[in-house]
N, C-alpha and C positions, 0 to 999 in steps of 0.2 A: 441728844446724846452725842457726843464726844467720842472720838476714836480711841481714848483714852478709858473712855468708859466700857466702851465694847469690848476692851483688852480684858479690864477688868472683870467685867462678868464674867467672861472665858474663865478666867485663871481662877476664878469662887468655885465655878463649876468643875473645876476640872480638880480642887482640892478637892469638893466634893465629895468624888468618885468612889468607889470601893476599890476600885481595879483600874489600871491600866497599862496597855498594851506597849510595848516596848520593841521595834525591831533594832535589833544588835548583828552586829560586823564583826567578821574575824576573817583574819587571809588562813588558808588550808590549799598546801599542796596545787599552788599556780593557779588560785579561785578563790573567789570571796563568796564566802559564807555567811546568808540571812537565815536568822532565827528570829520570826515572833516569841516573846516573854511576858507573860500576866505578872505585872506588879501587884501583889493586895497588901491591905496593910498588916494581916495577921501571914505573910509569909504563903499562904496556899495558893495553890494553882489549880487551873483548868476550870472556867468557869464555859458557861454558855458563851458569853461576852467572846471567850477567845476561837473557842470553835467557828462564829459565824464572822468573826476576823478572816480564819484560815481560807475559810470557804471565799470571801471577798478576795483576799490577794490570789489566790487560787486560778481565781477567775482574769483577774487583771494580769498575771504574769503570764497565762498561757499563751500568749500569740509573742513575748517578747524572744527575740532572740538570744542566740549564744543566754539564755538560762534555763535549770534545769530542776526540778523538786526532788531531792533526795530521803526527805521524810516529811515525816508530816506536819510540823512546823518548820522545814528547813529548806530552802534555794541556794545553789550555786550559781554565783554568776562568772563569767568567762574575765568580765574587766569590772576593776572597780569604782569605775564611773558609770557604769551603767547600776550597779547595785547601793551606791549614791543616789543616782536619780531617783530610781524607784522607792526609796527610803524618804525620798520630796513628796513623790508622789501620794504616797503611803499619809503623811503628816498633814496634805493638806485636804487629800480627798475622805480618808475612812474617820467616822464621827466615831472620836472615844465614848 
């Protein structure tokens, strides 16, 4: 197989899905603002899927600096490079 190929299975699987996780950026009052968001295809939210999401970056963001969890899908981060990164990090470590 081809790297090409391994692209492509990805992207079958990943139509596949029922659901998937989306984290989104917004600036708010000198801070950027991460929210996790369950995509499904009928529009509804909050599956399992997202919950054991929360709980993984939960766990991942708690030693980072300058950031802060404000609800429960929701981090502020101090700079928004640092909530860039962590949005890398997010895509390339948590399996949709």
């Amino acid at each position: 197989m081809t790297a090409l190929d391994d692209l492509q299975a990805v992207m079958f699987e990943w139509k596949n899905q029922d659901s998937m996780i989306q984290p989104t950026l917004r600036e708010a009052n000198n801070c950027y603002c991460l929210q996790l968001v369950e995509l499904t295809e009928d529009n509804s939210y909050h599956t399992n899927k997202l919950d054991k999401c929360i709980d993984w970056v939960s766990a991942q963001l708690l030693d980072w600096p300058d950031c802060k969890r404000i609800a429960w899908d929701m981090w502020n981060f101090k700079h928004r490079r640092d909530a860039e990164k962590f949005i890398t990090v997010f895509h390339l470590s948590w399996v949709q």
